[in-house]
N, C-alpha and C positions, 0 to 999 in steps of 0.2 A: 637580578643577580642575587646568590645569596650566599651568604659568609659561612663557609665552614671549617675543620680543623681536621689534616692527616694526623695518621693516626703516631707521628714524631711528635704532637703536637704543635707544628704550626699551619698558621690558618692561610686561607684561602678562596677564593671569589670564583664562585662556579655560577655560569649563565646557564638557567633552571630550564631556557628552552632549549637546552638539545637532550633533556635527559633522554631515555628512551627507557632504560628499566631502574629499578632500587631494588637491593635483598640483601636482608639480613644473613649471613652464611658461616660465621654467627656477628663478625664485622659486618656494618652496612656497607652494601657496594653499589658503586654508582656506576653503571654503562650511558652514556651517550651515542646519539646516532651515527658517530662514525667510528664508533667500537671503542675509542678510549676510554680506562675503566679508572675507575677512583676508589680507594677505601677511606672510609672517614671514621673519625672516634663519635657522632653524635647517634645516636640509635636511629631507625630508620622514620619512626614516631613523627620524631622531632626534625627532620630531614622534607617530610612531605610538609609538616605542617610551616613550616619557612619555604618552602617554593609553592604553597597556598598562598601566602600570606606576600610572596614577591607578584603572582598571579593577580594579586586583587590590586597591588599599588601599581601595574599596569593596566589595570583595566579589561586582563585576560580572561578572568571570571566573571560573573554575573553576579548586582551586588542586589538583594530584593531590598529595596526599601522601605521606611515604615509604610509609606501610604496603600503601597501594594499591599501588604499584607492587610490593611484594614479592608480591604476589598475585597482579599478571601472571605474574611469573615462573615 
């Protein structure tokens, strides 16, 4: 889930798995997979990088570890 804010400014908890698109138009607008749309006041930037970062405290990303990387090398 990740905490955002319409653009009345109050905030609100949008579950990051059904987004389906984001686009700035020049608000960022958020479409979900069964077409309900959202405008939010945080740029689109800042918008992915909070449902990255929801991504990763579930485990939905892949996190490389240091050891991995000493493995590339």
């Amino acid at each position: 889930m990740v905490q955002l804010t319409k653009l009345n400014g109050k905030p609100f908890t949008l579950n990051a798995l059904y987004i389906e698109t984001i686009e700035a138009i020049p608000d960022t607008m958020i479409t979900l997979t069964n077409g309900r749309k959202y405008v939010v006041a945080e740029p689109k930037e800042n918008v992915i990088e909070r449902i990255n970062d929801y991504y990763k405290t579930i485990q939905l990303l892949g996190v490389i570890h240091q050891e991995d990387k000493k493995d590339e090398e």
